[in-house]
N, C-alpha and C positions, 0 to 999 in steps of 0.2 A: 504494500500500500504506500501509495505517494505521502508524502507532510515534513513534515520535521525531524523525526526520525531520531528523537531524544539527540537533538544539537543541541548548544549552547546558549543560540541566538534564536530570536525568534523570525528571522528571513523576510519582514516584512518587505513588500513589495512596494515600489514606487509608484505601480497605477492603479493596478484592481490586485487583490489577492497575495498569499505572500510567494515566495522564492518556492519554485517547485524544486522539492530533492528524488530523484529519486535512485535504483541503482546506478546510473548513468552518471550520475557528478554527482554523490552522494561523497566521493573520496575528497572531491574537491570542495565541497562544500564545508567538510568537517575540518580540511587543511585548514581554508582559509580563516575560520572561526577562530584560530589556535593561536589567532596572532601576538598574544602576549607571550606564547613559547617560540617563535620564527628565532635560528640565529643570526646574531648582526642585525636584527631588526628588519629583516625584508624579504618578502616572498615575491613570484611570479606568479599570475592568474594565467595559461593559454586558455582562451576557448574561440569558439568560429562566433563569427558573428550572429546576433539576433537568437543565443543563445542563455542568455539572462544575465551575462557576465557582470554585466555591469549594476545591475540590481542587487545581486548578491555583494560585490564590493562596498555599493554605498548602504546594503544594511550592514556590513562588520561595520563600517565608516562610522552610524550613526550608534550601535547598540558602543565604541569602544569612547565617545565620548568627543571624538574627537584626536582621538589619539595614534588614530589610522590615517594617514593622508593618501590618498590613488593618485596614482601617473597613468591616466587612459591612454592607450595606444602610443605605448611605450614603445614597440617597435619604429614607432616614425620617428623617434632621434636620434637615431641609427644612422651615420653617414653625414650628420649637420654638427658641425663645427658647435656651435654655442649650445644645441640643444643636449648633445652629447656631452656636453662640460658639467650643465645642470643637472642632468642625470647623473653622472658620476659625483659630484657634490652632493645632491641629496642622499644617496646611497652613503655617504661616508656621514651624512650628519644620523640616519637611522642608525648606524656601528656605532658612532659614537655617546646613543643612547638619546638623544634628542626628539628623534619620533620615530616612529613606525608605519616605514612605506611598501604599501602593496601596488606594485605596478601590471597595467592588465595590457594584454596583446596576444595577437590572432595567430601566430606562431614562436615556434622555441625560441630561443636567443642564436642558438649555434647559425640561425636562417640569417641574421642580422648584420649588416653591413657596418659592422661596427668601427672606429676608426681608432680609437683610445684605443691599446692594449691593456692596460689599467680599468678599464670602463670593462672591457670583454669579460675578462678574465673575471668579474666581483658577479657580472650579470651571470656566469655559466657556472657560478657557486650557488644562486641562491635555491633556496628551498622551492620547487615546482609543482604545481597546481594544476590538472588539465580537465577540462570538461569536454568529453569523449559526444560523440553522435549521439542523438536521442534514444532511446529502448521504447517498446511498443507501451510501456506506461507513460512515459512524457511524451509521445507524440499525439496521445488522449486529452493530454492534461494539461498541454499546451495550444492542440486546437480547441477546445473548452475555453482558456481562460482569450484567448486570442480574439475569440467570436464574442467574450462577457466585455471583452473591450469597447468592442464594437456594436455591440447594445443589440448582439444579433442572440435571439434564443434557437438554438440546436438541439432536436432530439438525440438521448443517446445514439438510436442506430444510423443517424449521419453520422456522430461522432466515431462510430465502431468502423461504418462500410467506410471513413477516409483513411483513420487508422492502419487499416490493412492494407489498403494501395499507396499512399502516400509516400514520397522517397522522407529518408532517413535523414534530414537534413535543414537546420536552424533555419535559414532564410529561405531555403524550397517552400515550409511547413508559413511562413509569415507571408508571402506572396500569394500562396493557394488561399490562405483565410479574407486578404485583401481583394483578390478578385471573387470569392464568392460572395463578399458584402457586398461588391458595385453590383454582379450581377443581379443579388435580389434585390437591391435596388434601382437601379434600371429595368428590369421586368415587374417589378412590384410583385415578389413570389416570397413565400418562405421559403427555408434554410430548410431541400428536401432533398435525397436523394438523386429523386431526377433532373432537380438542379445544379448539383455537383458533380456528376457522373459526365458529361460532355466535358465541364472543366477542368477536371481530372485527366483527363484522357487527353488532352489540348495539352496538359502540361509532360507528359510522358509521348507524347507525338514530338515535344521541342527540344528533349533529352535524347532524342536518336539522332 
């Protein structure tokens, strides 16, 4: 069963709902909560996009006080002269106990065009975090909260028949729920099968 899953923190959510945990980044979720034990004070988040990463971050952010700072898309000061400075400076103010920084990005470090060897070398120490591909539980429970966003009501068995066709994948799963809003709004239909089932198929017709 999805929830909390006896964490730490209570995962709330930034829009509807809290942080879904489930097998799938459950490892990561319980890393990331731990951040009063990270060595040298800083960890890595990887996850793909549109995979919650960033919710998850700013609930440690808000349940630690403030005592958690993010570097979002940490990868991008990778190869930039000044951004790459500040990164490595803030990494040395976390060691030296000042604060506790959790930097988040869409692949490892070793991907990283890094220019410091100083900077490389602290980034491909830190403690890692990875949120893996959805499992057949958050791909439920992600188009559920995706469609509560969107103020759209779905019966379970749309919820079940996307489910099981649907590819494995953060931003595939957040596109499919965006075009099935416009469509039942442009058609004026609910959120039915037979309304999903051309869209679905439109969208693995464009993956070949």
């Amino acid at each position: 069963m999805s929830g909390q899953l006896g964490l730490p923190l209570a995962f709330q959510g930034q829009e509807v709902g809290d942080f879904i945990v489930t097998p799938a980044n459950e490892d990561a979720a319980k890393g990331v909560s731990g951040w009063a034990d990270w060595p040298d004070g800083a960890a890595l988040l990887v996850a793909p996009a549109k995979s919650g990463a960033l919710r998850l971050a700013r609930s440690v952010e808000r349940e630690s006080a403030g005592a958690v700072t993010l570097w979002p898309d940490a990868d991008s000061a990778a190869g930039e002269g000044a951004p790459e400075t500040q990164l490595f400076h803030a990494l040395n103010r976390a060691r030296e106990g000042e604060t506790v920084l959790l930097l988040l990005a869409e692949s490892m470090p070793g991907c990283w065009p890094v220019g410091l060897p100083d900077l490389r070398s602290r980034l491909l120490a830190l403690p890692i975090f990875e949120i893996g591909a959805p499992d057949d539980e958050l791909v439920a429970e992600l188009l559920h909260l995706k469609f509560t966003e969107r103020g759209l009501a779905v019966a379970p068995d749309v919820i079940e028949y996307l489910q099981q066709r649907a590819e494995r994948d953060y931003l595939m799963l957040d596109r499919l729920a965006e075009e099935i809003d416009r469509a039942a709004l442009e058609q004026g239909r609910r959120v039915t099968v037979p309304l999903v089932s051309p869209i679905l198929n439109r969208n693995h017709e464009g993956e070949e």
